[in-house]
C-alpha positions as CSV (number, residue, x, y, z in Angstrom):
1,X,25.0,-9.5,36.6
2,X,23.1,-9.9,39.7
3,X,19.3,-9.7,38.7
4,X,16.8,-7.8,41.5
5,X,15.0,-11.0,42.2
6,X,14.2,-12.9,45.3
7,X,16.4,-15.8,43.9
8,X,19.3,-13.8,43.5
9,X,18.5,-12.6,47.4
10,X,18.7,-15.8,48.7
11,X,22.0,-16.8,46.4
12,X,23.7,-14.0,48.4
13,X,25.3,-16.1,51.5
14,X,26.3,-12.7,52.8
15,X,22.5,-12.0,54.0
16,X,22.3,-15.3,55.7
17,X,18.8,-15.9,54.4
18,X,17.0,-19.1,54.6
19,X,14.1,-20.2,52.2
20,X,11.4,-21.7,54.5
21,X,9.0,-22.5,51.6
22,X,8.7,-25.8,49.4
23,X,10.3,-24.4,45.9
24,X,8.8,-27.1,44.6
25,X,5.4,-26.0,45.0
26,X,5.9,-22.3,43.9
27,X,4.9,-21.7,40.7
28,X,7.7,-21.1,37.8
29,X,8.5,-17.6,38.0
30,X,7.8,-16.8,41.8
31,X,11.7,-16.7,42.5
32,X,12.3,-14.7,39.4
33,X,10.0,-12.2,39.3
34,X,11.3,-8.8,39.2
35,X,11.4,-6.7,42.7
36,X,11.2,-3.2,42.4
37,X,11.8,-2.8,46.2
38,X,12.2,-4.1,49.9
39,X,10.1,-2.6,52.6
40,X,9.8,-3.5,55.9
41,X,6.3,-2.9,58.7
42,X,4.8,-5.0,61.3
43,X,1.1,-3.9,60.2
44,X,-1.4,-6.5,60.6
45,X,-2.8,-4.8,57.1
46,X,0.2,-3.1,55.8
47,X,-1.0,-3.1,52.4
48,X,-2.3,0.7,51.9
49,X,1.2,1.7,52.1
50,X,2.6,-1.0,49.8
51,X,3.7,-0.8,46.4
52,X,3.2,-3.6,43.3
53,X,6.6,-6.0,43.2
54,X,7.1,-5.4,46.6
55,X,8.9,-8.0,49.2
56,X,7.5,-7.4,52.6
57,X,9.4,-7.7,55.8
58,X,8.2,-8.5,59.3
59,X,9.5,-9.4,62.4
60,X,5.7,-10.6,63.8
61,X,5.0,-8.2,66.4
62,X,1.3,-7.9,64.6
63,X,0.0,-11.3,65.6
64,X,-1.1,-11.8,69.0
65,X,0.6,-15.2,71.1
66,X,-2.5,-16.9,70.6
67,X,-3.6,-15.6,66.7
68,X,-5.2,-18.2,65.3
69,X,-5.2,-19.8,61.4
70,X,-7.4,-17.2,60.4
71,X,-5.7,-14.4,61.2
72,X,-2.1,-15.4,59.3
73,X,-4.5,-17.0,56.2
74,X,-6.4,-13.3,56.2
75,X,-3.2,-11.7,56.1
76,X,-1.3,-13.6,54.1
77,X,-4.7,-13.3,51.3
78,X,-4.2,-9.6,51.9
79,X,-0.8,-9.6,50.8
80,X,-1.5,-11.8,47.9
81,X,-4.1,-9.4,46.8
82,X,-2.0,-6.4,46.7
83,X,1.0,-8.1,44.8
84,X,3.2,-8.8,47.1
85,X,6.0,-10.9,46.1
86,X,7.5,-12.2,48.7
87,X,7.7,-12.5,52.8
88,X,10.7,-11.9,55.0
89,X,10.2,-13.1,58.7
90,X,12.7,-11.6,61.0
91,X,13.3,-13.9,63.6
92,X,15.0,-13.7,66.8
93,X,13.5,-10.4,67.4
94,X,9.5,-11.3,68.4
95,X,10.1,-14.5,67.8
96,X,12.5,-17.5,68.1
97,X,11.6,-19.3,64.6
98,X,9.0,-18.7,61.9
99,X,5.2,-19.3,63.1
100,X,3.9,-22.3,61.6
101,X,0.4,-21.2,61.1
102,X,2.2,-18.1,59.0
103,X,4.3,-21.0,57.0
104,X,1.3,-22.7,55.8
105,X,-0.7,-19.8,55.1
106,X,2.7,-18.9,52.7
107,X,1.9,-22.5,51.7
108,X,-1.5,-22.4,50.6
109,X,-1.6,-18.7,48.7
110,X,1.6,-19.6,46.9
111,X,3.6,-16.5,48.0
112,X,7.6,-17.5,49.2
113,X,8.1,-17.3,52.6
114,X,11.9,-17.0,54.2
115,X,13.9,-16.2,57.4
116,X,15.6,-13.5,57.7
117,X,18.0,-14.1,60.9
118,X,18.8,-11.3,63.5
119,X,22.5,-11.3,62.4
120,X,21.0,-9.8,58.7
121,X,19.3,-6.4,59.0
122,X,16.5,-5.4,56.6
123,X,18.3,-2.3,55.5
124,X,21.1,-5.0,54.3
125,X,18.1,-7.0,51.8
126,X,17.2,-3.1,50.7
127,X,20.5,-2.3,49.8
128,X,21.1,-5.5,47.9
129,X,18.3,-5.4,46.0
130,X,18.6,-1.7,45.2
131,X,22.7,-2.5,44.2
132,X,21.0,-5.2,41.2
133,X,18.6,-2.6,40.2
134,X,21.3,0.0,39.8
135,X,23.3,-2.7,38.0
136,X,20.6,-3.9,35.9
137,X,20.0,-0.4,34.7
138,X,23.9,0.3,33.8
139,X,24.5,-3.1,31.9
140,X,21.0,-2.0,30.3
141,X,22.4,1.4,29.1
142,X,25.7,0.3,28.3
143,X,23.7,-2.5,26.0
144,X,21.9,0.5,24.9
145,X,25.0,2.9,23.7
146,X,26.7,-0.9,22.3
147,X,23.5,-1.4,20.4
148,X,23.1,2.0,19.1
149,X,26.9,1.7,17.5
150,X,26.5,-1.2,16.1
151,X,23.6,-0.2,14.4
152,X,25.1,3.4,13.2
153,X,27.9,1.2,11.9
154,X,25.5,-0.9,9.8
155,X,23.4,1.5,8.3
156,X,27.0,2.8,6.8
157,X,27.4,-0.2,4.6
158,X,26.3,-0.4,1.2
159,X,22.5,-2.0,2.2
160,X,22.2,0.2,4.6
161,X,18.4,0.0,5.6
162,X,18.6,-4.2,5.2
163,X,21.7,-4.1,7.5
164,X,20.6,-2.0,9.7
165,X,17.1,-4.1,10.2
166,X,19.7,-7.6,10.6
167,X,21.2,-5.9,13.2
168,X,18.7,-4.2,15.3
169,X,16.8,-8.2,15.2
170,X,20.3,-9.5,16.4
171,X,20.5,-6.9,19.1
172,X,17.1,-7.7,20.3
173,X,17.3,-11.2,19.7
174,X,14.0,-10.8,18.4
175,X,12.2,-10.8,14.3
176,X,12.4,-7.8,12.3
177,X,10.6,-7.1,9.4
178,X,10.5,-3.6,7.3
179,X,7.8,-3.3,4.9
180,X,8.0,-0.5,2.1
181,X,5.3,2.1,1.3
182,X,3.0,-0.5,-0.4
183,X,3.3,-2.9,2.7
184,X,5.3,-5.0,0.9
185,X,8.0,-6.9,3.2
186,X,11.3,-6.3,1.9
187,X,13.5,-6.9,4.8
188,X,13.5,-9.7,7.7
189,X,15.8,-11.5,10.3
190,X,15.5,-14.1,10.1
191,X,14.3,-15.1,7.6
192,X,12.7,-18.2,8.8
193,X,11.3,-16.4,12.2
194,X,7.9,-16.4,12.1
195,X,5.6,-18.9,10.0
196,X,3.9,-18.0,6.6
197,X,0.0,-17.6,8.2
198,X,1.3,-15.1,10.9
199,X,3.2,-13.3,8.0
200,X,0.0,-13.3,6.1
201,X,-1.8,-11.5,9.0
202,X,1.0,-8.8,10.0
203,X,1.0,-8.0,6.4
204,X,-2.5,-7.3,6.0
205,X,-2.6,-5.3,9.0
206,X,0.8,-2.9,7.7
207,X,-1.4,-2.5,4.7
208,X,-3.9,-1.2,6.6
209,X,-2.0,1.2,8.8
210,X,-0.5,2.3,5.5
211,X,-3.4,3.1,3.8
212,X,-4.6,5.4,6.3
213,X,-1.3,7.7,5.6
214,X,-1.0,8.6,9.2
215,X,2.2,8.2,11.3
216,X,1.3,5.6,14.2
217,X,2.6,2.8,16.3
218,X,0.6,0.2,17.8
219,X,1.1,-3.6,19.5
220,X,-0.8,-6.8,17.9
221,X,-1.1,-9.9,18.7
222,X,-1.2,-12.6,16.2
223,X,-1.0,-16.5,17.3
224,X,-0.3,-15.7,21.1
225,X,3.0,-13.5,19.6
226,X,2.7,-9.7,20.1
227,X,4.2,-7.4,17.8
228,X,4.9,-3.5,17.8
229,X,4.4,-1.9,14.8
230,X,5.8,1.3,13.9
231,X,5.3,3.2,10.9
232,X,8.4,5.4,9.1
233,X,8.0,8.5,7.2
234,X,6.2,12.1,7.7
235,X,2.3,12.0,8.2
236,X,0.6,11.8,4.7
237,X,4.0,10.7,3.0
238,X,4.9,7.3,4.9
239,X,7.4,5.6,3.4
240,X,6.9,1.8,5.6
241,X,7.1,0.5,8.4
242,X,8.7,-2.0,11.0
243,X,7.3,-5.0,13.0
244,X,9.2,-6.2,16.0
245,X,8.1,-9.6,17.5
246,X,8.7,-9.9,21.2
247,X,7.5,-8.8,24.7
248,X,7.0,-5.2,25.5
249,X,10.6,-3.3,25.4
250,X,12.0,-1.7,28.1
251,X,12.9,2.1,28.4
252,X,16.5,1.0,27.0
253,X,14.9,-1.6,24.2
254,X,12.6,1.4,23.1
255,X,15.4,4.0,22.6
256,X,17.1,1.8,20.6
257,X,14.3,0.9,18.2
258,X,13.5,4.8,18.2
259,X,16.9,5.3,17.0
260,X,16.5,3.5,14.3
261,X,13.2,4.6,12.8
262,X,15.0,7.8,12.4
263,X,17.6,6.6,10.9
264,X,15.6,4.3,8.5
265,X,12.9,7.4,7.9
266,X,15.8,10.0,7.3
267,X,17.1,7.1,4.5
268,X,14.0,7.2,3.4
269,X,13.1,11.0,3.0
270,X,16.4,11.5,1.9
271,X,15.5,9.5,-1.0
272,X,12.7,11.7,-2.2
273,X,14.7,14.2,-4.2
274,X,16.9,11.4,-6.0
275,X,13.6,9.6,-6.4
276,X,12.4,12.7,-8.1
277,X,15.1,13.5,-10.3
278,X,14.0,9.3,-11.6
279,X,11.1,10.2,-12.2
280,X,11.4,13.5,-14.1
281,X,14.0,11.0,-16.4
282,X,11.6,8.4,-16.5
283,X,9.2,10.8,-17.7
284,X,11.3,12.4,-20.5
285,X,11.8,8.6,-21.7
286,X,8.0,7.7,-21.8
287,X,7.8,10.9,-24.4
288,X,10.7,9.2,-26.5
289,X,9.0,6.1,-26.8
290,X,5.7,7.9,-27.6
291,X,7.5,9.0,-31.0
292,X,7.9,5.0,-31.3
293,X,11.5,5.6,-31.2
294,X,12.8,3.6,-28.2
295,X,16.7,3.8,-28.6
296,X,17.1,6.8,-26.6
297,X,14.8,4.7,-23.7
298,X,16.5,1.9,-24.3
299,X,20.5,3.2,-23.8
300,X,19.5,5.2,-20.7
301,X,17.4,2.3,-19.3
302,X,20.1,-0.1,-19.5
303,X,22.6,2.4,-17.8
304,X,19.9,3.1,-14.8
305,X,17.6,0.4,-14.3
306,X,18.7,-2.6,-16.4
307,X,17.2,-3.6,-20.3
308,X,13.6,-2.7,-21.3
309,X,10.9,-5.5,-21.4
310,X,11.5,-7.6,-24.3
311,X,9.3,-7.2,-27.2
312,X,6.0,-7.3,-28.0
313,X,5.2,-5.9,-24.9
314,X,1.9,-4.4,-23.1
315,X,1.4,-0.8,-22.6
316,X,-0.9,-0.2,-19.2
317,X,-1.9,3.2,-18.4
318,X,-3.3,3.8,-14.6
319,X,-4.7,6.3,-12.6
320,X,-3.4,6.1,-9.2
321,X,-4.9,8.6,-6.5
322,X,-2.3,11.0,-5.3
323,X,-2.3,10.0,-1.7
324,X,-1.4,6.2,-3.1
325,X,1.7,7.9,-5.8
326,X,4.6,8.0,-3.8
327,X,4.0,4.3,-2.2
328,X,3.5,3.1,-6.0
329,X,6.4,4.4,-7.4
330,X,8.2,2.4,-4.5
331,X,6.2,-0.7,-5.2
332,X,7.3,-0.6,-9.0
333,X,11.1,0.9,-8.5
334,X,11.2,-2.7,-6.2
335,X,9.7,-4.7,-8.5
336,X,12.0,-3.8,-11.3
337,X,15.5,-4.2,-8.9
338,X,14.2,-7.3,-8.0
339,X,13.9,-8.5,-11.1
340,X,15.7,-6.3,-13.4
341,X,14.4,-6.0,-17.3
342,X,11.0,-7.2,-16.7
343,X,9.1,-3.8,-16.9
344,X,9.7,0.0,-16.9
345,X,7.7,2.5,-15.8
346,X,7.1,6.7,-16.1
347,X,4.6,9.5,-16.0
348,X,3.1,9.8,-19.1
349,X,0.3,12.8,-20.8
350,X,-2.4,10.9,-19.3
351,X,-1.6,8.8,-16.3
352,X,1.6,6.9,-14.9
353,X,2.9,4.4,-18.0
354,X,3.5,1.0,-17.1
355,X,5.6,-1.4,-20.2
356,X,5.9,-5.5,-19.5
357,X,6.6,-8.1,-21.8
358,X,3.3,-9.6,-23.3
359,X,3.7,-12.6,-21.3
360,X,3.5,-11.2,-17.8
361,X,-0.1,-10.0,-17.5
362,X,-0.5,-10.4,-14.0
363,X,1.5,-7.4,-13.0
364,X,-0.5,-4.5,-14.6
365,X,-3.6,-6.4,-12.2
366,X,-1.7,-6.8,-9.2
367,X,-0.6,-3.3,-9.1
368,X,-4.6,-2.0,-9.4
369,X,-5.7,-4.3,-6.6
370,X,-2.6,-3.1,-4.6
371,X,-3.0,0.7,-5.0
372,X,-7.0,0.6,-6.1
373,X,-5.8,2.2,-9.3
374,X,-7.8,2.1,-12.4
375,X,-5.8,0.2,-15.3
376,X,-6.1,0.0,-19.0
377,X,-4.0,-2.6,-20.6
378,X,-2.7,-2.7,-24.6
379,X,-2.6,-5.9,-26.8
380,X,0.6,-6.9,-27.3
381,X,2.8,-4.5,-29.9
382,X,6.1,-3.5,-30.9
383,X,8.2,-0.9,-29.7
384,X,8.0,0.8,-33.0
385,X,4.1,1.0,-32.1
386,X,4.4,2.3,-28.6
387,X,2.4,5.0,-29.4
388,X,-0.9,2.6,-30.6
389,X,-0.6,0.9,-27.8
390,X,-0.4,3.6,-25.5
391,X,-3.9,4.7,-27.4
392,X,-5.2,1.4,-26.5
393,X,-4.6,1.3,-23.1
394,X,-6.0,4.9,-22.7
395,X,-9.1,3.1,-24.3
396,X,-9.2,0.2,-21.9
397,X,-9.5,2.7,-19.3
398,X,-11.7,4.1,-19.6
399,X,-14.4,1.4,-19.1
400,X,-12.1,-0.4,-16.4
401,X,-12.9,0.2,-12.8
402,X,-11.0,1.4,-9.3
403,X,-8.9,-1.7,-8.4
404,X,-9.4,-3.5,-11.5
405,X,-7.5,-3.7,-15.2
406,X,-9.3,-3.6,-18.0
407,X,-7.7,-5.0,-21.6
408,X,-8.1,-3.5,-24.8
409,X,-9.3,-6.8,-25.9
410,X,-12.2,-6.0,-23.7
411,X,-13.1,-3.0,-25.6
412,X,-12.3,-4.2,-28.9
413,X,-15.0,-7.3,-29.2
414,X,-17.7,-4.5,-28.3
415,X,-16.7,-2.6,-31.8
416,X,-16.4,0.8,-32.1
417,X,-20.2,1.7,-31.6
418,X,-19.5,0.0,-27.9
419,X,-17.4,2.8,-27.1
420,X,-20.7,5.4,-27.2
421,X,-21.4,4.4,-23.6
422,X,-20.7,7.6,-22.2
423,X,-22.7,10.4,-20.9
424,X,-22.1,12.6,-23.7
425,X,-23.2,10.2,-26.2
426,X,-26.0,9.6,-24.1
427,X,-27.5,12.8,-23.9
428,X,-26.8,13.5,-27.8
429,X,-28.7,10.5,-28.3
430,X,-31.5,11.4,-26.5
431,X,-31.6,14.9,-28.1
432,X,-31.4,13.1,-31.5
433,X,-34.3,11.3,-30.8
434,X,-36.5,13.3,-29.0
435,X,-38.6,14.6,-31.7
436,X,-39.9,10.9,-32.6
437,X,-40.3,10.3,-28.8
438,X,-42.3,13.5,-28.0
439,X,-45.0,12.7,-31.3
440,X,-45.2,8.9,-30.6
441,X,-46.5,10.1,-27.3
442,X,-48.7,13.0,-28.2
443,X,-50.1,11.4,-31.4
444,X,-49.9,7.4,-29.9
445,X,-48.1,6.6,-33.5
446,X,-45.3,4.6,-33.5
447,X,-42.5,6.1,-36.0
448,X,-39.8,5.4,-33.2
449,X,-40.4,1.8,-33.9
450,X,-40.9,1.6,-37.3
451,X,-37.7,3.7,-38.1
452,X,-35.6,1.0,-36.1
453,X,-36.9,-1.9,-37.6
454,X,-36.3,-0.4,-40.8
455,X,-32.9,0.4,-40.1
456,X,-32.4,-3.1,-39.3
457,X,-33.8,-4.3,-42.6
458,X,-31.3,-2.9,-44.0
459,X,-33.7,0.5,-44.8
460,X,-36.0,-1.8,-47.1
461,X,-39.5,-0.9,-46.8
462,X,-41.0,-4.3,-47.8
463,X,-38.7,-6.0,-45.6
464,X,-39.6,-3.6,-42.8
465,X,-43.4,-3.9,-43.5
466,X,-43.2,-7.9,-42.8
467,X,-41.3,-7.4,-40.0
468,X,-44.1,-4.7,-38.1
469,X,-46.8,-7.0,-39.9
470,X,-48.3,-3.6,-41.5
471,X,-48.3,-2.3,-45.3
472,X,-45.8,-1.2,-47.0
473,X,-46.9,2.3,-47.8
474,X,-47.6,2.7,-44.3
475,X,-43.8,1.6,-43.5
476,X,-43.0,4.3,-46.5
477,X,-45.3,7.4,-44.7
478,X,-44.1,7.0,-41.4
479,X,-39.9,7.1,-42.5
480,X,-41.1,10.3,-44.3
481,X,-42.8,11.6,-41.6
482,X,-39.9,10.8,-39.3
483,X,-37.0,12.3,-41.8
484,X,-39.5,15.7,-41.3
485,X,-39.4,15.8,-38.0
486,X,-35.6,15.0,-37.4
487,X,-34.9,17.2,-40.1
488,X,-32.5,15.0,-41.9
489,X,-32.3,13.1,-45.4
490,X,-32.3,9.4,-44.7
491,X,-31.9,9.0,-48.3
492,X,-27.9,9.2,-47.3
493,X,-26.0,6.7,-45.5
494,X,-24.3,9.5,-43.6
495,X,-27.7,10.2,-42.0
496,X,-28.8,6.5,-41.3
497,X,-25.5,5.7,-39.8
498,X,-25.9,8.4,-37.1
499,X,-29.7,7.6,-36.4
500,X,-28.8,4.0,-36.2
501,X,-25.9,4.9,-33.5
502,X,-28.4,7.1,-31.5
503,X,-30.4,4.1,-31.4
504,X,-27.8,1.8,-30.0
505,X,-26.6,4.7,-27.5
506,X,-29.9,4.7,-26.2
507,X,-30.5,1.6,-26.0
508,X,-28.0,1.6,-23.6
């Protein structure tokens, strides 16, 4: 195909042309830059009426017999200036040869100067240039329709999307990546196209655009390599997106990639309602295993989605925002096809259920940094315990934080009296012990005191009495006066306990 170049100009012997300049001291691209057209005028400043990519003709009339350096080196900078990529002389017509004031000019601005002989019209250069254009832009839509079929005819086999992605990457002879919901990459050609570092940064950046849920394309650059991005999926359900390394695509490169982000995003949507139908199932076994009966799970999870986690196992519960759900449930369906029997994963009564084996702790805290979920985690149990452990991690919760897991263990080495720090127990608390408060501080006594200490004596007044450094019977009146005012009988252990816990809740 002949390319709309100046090079491919010149290679056409039927034009006659003749390059006057030193190739060697063009720079690399001069020759093979693209031309969008030839246009002839024998302005001395044509370049109002000039377009970018042009090549200029002249046959000279504009410089006077006796123009000096100045006047070719002025107008060869205006040329320069306005993008001109080329200059045709037309000799024999104004003049016998080229002027060699005009060929050093040419020289010194870099721009390629050549003769055009009288035998060779301009309209002939104009028509030839505008035939490779033309040609270009059939062989580009023929590649386009070629393209486009072969990529129909991919998506049709079994791995549709992952073909599909191979060949739009062969078409463009370019790397391909497709990252899921979570901005995980689960598809690329080649494999081996882009370094590690560079993979790092494009990664981070889908994340981001993912996160913000709305449909968008973009162009990076990362290394000196630019990238389009393109995200697939409805706005506020995406569903991924795909990288393309390259240049900028032309109008032909651009249809094709469009193409297939709607192919890739109607695979995707169309996936919603089976992906539903899994997770009403997946559901309806989470309540099986709740009864800490796990061989109905355990026969439909080996048909579907391969063996549950072997026992013991971890229970995590999560609480993942609904904007982050959909890309989630991808990250997890992946993570279990990748590497089938390792967890499984449902809705449960209070929050999406996640089940690994004991050993593989790191998942339940990946997935909350991922998705900024908040994730309780169970100590290892039986299946035949699933519903303790599910207890557990509901527990663990509830003191974990957005992004973070929390373990069970966690909770447990506070004791039960560690799990008062709410703000109901709080404000009983408070309540509980106002009475003491408000008469310490009207009356300047100190019963609030005293009735901890004793407490932590074990309620023995002499013991309490050594500890405050004050008598005994004094330690005596003020519990009495204190069981008074709180109206209670701390004769009973019932009533201590509770005092003692309003204590520690305060305290807190």
């Amino acid at each position: 195909m002949i390319e709309p170049t100046l090079r491919a100009l010149l290679s056409r012997r039927e034009l006659h042309l003749r390059l006057a300049s030193d190739e060697a001291h063009l720079s690399s691209d001069t020759l093979d830059a693209p031309l969008r057209w030839v246009h002839s005028s024998d302005l001395l400043d044509p370049t109002p009426f000039l377009a970018d990519d042009l090549l200029l003709l002249t046959t000279g009339t504009q410089f006077p017999p006796d123009a000096d350096r100045d006047v070719y080196t002025a107008y060869v900078g205006r040329l320069r200036t306005r993008g001109v990529r080329g200059l045709g002389f037309g000799t024999e017509v104004a003049r016998d040869g080229i002027p060699s004031l005009l060929a050093d000019a040419c020289a010194d601005a870099g721009i390629p100067l050549f003769e055009v002989p009288y035998r060779t019209p301009f309209i002939a250069l104009a028509r030839a240039n505008a035939e490779a254009i033309a040609a270009q832009a059939y062989a580009r839509r023929t590649w386009a329709l070629d393209a486009q079929r072969a990529i129909s005819l991919a998506a049709l086999r079994p791995d549709g999307l992952g073909a599909t992605v191979a060949e739009l990457a062969r078409q463009l002879g370019s790397w391909v990546g497709m990252f899921d919901a979570a901005g995980v990459l689960t598809q690329r050609h080649p494999v081996d196209g882009i370094g590690e570092q560079v993979l790092a940064t494009l990664t981070a950046e889908v994340g981001t655009v993912l996160r913000r849920g709305v449909r968008a394309g973009s162009t990076l650059d990362v290394d000196g390599t630019r990238f389009t991005l393109q995200t697939l999926g409805r706005g506020g359900h995406l569903r991924g997106a795909i990288v393309i390394a390259g240049g900028d695509l032309d109008l032909e490169g651009r249809g094709v990639v469009t193409s297939v982000i709607a192919m890739a995003g109607l695979a995707l949507e169309q996936n919603v309602g089976l992906g539903r139908a899994r997770s009403a199932l997946r559901a309806g076994l989470v309540q099986s295993l709740l009864t800490d009966d796990p061989q109905l799970a355990r026969r439909v999870s080996r048909e579907l989605w391969g063996a549950l986690p072997p026992a013991p196992i971890t229970v995590a519960v999560a609480d993942v925002a609904a904007a982050r759900w959909d890309a989630a449930m991808d990250w997890l369906e992946l993570a279990g096809t990748e590497a089938r029997g390792t967890l499984f994963h449902g809705r449960g009564p209070d929050g999406l259920v996640i089940a690994t084996a004991a050993d593989d702790a790191a998942l339940a805290a990946q997935f909350a940094e991922l998705f900024d979920a908040t994730v309780g985690v169970s100590q290892p149990a039986a299946y035949g315990a699933f519903a303790a452990a599910h207890a557990q991690a509901v527990a663990a919760r509830r003191h974990a934080s957005p992004g973070r897991a929390g373990t069970f263990g966690d909770v447990a080495a506070h004791g039960i009296l560690g799990q008062l720090d709410t703000v109901e127990a709080r404000a009983l608390a408070d309540a509980r012990l106002a009475p003491l408060r408000e008469h310490d501080r009207a009356q300047g006594t100190r019963l609030l005191e005293t009735v901890r200490t004793w407490l932590e004596q074990d309620a023995r007044i002499d013991a309490a009495a050594e500890a405050l450094g004050i008598h005994r019977h004094t330690v005596r009146a003020r519990v009495a006066q204190a069981q008074a005012l709180l109206g209670v009988d701390l004769t009973s252990f019932p009533a201590r306990a509770e005092l003692w816990a309003a204590l520690v809740t305060a305290d807190r």
